[in-house]
Every structure is written in C-alpha cells, then in structure tokens.
C-alpha positions in Angstrom: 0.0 0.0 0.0 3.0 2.6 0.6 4.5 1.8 -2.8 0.5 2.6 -4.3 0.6 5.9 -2.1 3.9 6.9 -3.7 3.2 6.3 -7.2 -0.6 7.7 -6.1 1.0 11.3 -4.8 3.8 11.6 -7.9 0.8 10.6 -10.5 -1.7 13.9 -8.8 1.2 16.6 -8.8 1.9 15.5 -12.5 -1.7 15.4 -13.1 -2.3 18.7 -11.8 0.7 20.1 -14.0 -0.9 18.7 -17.2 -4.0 20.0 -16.7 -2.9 23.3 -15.9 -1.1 23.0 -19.2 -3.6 22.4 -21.1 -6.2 24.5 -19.8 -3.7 27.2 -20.8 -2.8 25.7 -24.2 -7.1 25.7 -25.0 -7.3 29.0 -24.2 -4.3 30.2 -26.3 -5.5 28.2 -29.4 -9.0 29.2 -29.0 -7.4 32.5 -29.0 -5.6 32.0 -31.9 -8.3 30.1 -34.0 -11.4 31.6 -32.8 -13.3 28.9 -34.1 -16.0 26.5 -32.0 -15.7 24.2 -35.1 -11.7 23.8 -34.9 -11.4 23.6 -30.8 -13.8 20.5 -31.4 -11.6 19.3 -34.2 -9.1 19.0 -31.5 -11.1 17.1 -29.1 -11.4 14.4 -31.4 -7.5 14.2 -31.5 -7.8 13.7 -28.0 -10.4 10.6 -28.3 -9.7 9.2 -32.0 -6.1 7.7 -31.2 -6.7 6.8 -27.8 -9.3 4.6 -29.3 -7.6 3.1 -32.0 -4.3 2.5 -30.1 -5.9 1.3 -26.6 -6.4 -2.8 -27.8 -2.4 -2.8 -28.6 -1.4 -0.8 -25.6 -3.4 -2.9 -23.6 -1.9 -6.2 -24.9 1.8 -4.2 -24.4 1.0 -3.2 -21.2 0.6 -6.8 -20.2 3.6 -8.3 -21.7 5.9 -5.0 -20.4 6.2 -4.1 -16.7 3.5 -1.7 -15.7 5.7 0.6 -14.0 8.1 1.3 -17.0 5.0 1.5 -19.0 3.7 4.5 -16.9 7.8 6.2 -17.0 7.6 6.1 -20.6 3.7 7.6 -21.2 5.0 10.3 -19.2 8.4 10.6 -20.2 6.8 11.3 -23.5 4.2 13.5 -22.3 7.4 15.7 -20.1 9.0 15.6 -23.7 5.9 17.4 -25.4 5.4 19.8 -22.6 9.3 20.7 -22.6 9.1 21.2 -26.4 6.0 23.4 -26.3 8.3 25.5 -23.5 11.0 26.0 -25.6 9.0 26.6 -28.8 6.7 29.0 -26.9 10.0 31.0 -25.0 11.4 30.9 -28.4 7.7 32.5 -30.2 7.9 29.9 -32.5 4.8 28.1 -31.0 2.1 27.8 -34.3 -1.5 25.9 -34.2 0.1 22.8 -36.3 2.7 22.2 -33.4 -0.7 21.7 -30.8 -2.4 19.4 -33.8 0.6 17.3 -33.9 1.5 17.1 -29.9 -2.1 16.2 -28.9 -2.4 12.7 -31.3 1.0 12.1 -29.5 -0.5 12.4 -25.8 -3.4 10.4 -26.8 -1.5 7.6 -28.2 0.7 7.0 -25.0 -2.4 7.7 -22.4 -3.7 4.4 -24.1 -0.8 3.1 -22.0 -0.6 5.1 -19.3 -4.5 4.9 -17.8 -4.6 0.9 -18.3 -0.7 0.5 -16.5 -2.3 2.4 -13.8 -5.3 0.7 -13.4 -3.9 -2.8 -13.5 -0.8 -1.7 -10.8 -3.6 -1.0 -8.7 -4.6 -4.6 -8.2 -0.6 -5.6 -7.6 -0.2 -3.0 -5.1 -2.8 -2.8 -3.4 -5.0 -6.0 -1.6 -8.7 -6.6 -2.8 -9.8 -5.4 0.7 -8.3 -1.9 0.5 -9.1 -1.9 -3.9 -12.3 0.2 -3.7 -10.3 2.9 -1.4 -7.5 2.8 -4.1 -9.5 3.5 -6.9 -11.1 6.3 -4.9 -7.6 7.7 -4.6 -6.8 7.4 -8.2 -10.1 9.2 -9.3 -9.3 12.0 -6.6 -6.6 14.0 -8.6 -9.7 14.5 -11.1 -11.9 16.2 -8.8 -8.9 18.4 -7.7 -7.8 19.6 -10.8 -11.7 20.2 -11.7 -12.0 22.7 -8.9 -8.2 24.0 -9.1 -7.5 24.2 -12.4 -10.0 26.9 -13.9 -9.2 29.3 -11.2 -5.5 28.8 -11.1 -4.8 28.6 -15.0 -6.6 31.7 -15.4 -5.2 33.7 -12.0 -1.2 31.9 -13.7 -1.7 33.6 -17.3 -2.0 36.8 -16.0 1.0 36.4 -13.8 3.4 34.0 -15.3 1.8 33.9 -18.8 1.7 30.7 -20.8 5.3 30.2 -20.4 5.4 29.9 -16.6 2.9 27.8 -16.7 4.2 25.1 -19.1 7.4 25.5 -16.6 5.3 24.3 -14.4 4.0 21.1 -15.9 7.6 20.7 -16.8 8.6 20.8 -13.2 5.6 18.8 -12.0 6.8 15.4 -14.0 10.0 15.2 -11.9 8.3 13.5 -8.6 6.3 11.4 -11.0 9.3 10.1 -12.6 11.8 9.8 -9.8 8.8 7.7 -7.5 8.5 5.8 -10.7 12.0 5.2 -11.0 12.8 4.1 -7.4 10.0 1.9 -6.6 9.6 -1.3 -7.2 6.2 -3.7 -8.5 5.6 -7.0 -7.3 6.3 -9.5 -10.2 3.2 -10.9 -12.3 4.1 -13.6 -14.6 3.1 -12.6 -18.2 1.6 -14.9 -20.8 4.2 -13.9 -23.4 6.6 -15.8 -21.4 4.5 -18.5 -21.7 4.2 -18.7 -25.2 6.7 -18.5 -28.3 9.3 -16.9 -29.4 7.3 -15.0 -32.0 4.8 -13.5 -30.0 6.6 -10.1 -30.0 5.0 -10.1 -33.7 2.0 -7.6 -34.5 -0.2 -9.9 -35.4 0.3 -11.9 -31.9 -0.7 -8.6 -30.0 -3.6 -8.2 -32.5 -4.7 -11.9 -31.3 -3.9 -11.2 -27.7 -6.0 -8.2 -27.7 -8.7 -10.1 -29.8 -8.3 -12.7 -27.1 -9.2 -10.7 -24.1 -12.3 -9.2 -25.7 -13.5 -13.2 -26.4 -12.4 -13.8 -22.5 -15.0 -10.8 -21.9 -17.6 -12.3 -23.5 -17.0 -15.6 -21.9 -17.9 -14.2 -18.7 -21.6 -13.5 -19.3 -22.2 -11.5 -15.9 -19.1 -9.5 -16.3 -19.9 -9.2 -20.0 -23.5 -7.1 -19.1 -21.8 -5.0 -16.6 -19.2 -4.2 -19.1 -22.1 -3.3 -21.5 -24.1 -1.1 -18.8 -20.5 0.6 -17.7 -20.3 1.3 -21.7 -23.8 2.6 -22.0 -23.5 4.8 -19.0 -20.8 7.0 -20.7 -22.6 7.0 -24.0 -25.2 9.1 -21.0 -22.4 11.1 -19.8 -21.5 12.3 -23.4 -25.2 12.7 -23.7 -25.5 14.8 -20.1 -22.4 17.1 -20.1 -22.9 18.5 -24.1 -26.5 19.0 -23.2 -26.2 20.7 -19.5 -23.0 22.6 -20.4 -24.7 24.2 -23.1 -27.5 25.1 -21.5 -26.0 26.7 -18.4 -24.0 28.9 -21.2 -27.0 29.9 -22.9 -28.8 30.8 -19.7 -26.6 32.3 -17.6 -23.9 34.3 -17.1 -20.4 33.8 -16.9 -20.0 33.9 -13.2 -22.7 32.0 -12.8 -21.2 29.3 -15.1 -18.0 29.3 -13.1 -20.1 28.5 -9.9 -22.0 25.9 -11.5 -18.4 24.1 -12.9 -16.9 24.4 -9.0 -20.0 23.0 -7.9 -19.0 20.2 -10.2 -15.5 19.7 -9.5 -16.5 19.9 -5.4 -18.9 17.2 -6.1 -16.4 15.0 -7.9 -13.5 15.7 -5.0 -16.2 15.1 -2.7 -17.3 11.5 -4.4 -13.4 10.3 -5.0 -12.6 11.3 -1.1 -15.7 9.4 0.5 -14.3 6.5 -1.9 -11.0 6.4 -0.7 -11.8 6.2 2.8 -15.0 4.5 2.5 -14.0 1.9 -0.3 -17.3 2.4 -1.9 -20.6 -0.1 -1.1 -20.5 -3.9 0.4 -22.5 -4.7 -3.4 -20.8 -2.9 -5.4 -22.9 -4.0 -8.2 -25.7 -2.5 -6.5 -23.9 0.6 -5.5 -23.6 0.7 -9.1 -27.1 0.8 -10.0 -28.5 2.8 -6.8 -26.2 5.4 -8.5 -27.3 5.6 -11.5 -30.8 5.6 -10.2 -29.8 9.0 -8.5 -28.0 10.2 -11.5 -31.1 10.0 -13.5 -33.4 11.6 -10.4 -31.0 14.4 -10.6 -31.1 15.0 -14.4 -34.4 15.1 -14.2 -34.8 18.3 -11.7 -32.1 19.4 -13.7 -34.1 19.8 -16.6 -37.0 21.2 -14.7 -35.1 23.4 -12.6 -32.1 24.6 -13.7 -34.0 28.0 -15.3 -36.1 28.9 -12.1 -32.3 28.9 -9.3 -28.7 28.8 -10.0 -28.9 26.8 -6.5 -31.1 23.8 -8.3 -28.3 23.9 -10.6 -25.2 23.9 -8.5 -26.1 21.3 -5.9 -27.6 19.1 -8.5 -24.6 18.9 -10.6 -22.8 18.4 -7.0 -24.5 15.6 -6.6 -24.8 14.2 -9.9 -20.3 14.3 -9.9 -20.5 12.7 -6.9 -22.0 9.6 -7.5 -19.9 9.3 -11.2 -15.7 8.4 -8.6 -18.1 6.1 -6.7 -19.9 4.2 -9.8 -16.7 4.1 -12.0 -14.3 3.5 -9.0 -17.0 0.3 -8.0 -16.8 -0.8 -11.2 -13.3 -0.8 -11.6 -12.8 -2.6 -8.0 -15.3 -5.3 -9.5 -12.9 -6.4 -12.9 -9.4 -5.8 -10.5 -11.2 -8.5 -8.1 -12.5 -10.5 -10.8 -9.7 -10.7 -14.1 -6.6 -12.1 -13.7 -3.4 -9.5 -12.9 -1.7 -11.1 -16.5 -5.2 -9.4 -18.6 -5.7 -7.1 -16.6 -4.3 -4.4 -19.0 -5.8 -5.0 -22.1 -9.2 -5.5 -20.6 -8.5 -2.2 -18.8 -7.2 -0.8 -22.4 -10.4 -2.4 -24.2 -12.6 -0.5 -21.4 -11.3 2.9 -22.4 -11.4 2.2 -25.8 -15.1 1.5 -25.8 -15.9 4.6 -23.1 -13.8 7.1 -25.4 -15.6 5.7 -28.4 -19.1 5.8 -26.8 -18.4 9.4 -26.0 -18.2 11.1 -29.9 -21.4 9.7 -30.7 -23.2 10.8 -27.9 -21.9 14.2 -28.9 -22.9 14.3 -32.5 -26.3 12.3 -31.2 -27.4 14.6 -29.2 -27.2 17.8 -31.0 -29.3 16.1 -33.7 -31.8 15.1 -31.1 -32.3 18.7 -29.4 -32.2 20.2 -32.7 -34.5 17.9 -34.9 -36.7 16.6 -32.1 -36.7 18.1 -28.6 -36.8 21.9 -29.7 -39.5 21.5 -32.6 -41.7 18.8 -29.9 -41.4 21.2 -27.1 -42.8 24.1 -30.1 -45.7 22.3 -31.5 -46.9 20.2 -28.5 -49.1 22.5 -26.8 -49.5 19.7 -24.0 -46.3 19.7 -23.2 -46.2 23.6 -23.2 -48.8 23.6 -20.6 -47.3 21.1 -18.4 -43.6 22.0 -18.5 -43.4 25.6 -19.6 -43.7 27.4 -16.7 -40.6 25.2 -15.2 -38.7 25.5 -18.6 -40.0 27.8 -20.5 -40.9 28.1 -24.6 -38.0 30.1 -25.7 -35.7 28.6 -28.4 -33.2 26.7 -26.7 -35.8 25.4 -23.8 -35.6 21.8 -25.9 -32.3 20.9 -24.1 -34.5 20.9 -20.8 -36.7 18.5 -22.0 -34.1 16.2 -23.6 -32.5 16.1 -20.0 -36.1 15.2 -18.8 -36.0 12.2 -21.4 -32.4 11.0 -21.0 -32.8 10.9 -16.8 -35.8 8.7 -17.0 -33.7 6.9 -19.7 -31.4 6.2 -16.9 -33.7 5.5 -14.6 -35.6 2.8 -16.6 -32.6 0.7 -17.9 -30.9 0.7 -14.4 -34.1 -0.7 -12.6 -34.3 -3.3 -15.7 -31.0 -4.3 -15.0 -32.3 -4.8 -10.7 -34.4 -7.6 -12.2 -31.3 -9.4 -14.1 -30.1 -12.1 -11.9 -27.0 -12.9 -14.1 -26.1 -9.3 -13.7 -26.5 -9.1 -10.0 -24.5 -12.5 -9.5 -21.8 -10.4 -10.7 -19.8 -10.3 -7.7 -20.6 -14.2 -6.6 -17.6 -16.1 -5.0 -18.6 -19.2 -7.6 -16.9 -16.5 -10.0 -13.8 -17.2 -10.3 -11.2 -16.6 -13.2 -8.8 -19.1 -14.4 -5.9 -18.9 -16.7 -4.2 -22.1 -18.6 -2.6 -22.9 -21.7 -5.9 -23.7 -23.1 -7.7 -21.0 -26.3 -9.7 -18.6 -24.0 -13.6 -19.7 -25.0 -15.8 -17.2 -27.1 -18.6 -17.8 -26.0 -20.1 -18.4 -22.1 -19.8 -22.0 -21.4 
C-alpha cells in the first residue's frame, strides 16, 4: 500500500501540472483560432487515437512491466510539454505544433491509464481496492476545482510560459517515485508462449483474445455493456447541461456551477477512498445511477427557475460518477486475472472514449430535430412543463435532460431484475488462466 501511495502522490502533482497545461494551451488556441468548429476538431485528437491504439497498448502493457510503461507515457508527455516551452520562450509556438503534440498524448495515455489501473490490483490487496480506486479518481476532482481558477489567475501572472514550466517541473516526482519503486512481479503470458509472440499480429490476437475472455464471462460481459452505456449518458449529459447553463446564464454563474461540479467529484473520489465504496458494489452501481437520472431530471425542470437547483444538482450528480466508475473498476481488478488485466483495462477505455463522440454528434441532432421543434408544437407539453422551462428557443435541451434521466432511470431498474447481472460479484466467480484457447462464448 506505501509503494501505491507513492506512485498515487507523484501521479496527482503530475496530473495537476498537465492539466494546468492544457487549460492554458485551450485558451491560447482558441485565442488564436477563434473557431467553435476547430477547438472541437481538437477534441477528437484527443479521443480518435486513444481509441484506435488502446487494444495494442493494452496487450503491451501486459507483456511490459507496468511501471516502465507508466515512466515512458510520461516521459513522453514531459517531452511534449518541454518542447511546447521552448518553442513558446522561443515565439515559434504555431497551431500545427498543438495538432501534432495532442495525437501524440493520446497515443501514449492508451498506456498510461490501463498500466495504472492494472498496478492497482498488484499494489494494493482486494480489501483496500475500492479505497484505491477512490484515490486514483481523486486527482480528477482536484484539478476540476483548481485548475480553472489557477490557469486563469497563472496567465496573467506568469503567462503561458510559466505555466508550461510548471508542468515541466511537475513530471520530476512522478518520474523519480516511478524510477525508485519497485512492483511486485506478475508472470506474463508472453513468457509463456513462443518466441514470435513479440510479432504484430500476436498482440492483435492477444487483444482479440481478451475481448473473447470478456464475453466468456456473461455477468461481467452485461456489466461491461451497462458501464459502456453509461458514458454514452455522460457524453449525452455534459454537451447537453453545459450548453444550457452557457446559454442561460452568465459567466460567473457558469463558473459557480463548474466548482459545484468539480467539489462534487472531489467530494465523491474522497468518500471513496476512505470509505472503499458499497458492500455490493454491483448494487452501488445501479442505486447510482438511479440517483444520476433523479437528478437529471430536476435538472431539466429546474435549472432555469435557481442557479442553486443547478449547483447542488450537478454536486451531486459528480459525486456519484468516482463512486460508480471506482466500484466498477474494483469489480474487474477482483474478478480478471493480474496477466489481462491491461488489455481489458485498455479495451474498457477504448469502448468509453468511443461511446463518448457519438453521444456528442447524437445529441445535437436530437435537441435540434426533435426536442426543440416537440417542445414548439406540443401544446400539451407547453402547458405542463413551460412554466418550469420555459418556450424560448433553446428550452428543448430541458426536455431532452427530462427524457435522458428517466432513460437512466428505466434501464438501471431493468438491470435490478437481471439475476445474471446481480450475480456479478458471486464467489462461484472465479477466473482461471491455462494454456488452453480462451472460449468465445459463455460455457
């Protein structure tokens, strides 16, 4: 537990760093682009190789050792922050030198994210697993809360120089913990196999493997598709919400509503480090949810009448989100053997990033073809909802929040009555690893 602790502390001061970084580096290209249309360009550089390079990482990871797998994803990602230093000290820092870094960052977080994930489950025993992953989401709900405020107090001070300095500067403890600790030893199934599984097309099997070993496992296999579903929902509910609180209110009141969110998420991540999260964590999982889509729901009646509605209901929506995904995670490290664990941790994020761009482009088509002309012709509705939400253009985002939290609401208490699902978590389930073809289907 003091080796995860190490790694834990040098992982948040790096975190916060990078995230200071590129809060900076968005504002200076929005600056310099001052287009909507080519800031979301660069978001899917952040996503698209992450998803295309997660199955291989993932199979790497598991044949490397995890801990020289995190040195070099950030190793690399010190080497793109020093470069953008010296290029911006030098005032040679263009828009093509940020579409070329960011792919680069993606690819090697396809490493970094599953290395940590799986080193939880060597470092730390199951008992204390749900606590860890509570740790590991906690940097997130820091920098949520810190990094707005001190990115924007930093530029005026120390401009965008100082503050890549400071990401620069922030890598050091991550590295030199990395580099003096030690990981307990997990025996890897490429030294079980042939000489030529270093080949491509070995780690293209591997990773094809561990997605038929998913499958295999029927209970796991629904929990994987609910976990999957659930940040298709979160894509869904943070385009929709953030736009509306834009449209209808004002720039402070935008900045309280983001704290409230990053509090909420600190808040979540800190109960689930010291807590550990719920006995059943499957049904932690669900209760959650449940809430989630109670709290969209007054969202989208609310959020017009009292910036209060909106603050403590986006509180308490970010809390529940360290304690579902940090149960979740607790669930596979108990469940999957140490020697998978990274691709199946790579496959995850591959599959969450992925669900995410759809749910973007979804929804806008939604609100705009469907929610905003239903909410304009349906006098019904008009009478029942427009005194919460009003009948302005834009007022369809409300109702879409209205539909997606009983969307929520009604697959999660579907899923109560799924006994395979809830068996998730039985003792009976147990994973076993031989020399044997990993089946494809569940036996």
């Amino acid at each position: 537990m003091r080796t995860f602790l190490s790694v834990w502390f040098g992982q948040f001061v790096s975190m916060l760093g990078s995230k200071l970084s590129e809060f900076a580096l968005a504002i200076w290209a929005y600056r310099q682009i001052g287009s909507v249309t080519q800031v979301a360009l660069l978001v899917v550089l952040m996503y698209l190789p992450t998803i295309i390079a997660a199955p291989l990482a993932g199979s790497l990871v598991d044949r490397w050792n995890r801990r020289w797998a995190m040195i070099l994803s950030d190793s690399v990602a010190a080497g793109c922050s020093f470069t953008a230093l010296l290029l911006s000290l030098s005032g040679n820092l263009q828009l093509w030198h940020i579409y070329l870094g960011v792919p680069i960052l993606a690819v090697f977080s396809a490493f970094q994210a599953p290395a940590y994930s799986a080193a939880i489950a060597q470092l730390v025993p199951k008992r204390h697993q749900g606590r860890a992953n509570g740790l590991a989401d906690l940097p997130q709900g820091v920098a949520a809360i810190l990094t707005p405020l001190l990115a924007t107090w930093l530029i005026g001070i120390v401009k965008l120089n100082g503050i890549l300095l400071i990401d620069c500067l922030t890598f050091i403890p991550a590295l030199v913990i990395l580099l003096s600790v030690r990981f307990p030893h997990v025996t890897h199934r490429a030294q079980l196999g042939e000489a030529q599984t270093k080949k491509f097309r070995k780690l293209l099997q591997e990773s094809i493997s561990s997605w038929n070993y998913i499958k295999a496992k029927a209970s796991l296999f629904k929990l994987w598709i609910f976990i999957i579903l659930t940040y298709f929902t979160i894509g869904m509910f943070d385009i929709s919400f953030w736009l509306l609180v834009i449209k209808f209110g004002s720039v402070t009141k935008f900045g309280i509503v983001v704290s409230s969110a990053g509090c909420g998420m600190l808040a979540g991540s800190a109960a689930m480090s010291t807590w550990g999260g719920p006995k059943r964590r499957v049904f932690g999982i669900l209760n959650l949810t449940i809430l989630q889509g109670l709290v969209i729901i007054i969202l989208g009646l609310g959020i017009k009448l009292s910036l209060a509605i909106a603050s403590v209901g986006v509180f308490i929506y970010q809390l529940a989100d360290p304690i579902i995904m940090g149960s979740n995670r607790a669930i596979w490290q108990s469940k999957v053997p140490m020697e998978l664990q990274g691709r199946v941790f790579s496959l995850q994020l591959m599959f969450q990033r992925a669900a995410l761009i759809p749910a973007f482009i979804i929804t806008g088509v939604l609100v705009d073809r469907f929610f905003e002309p239903f909410l304009t012709n349906n006098q019904f509705i008009q009478g029942a909802l427009g005194q919460a939400i009003g009948n302005e253009p834009g007022t369809g985002i409300c109702l879409f929040l209205i539909a997606l939290g009983i969307a929520k609401i009604l697959l999660s208490a579907m899923l109560y009555r799924d006994p395979l699902l809830l068996s998730v978590e039985a003792p009976s389930l147990k994973h076993s690893l031989d020399k044997s073809p990993i089946p494809d289907r569940p036996s």
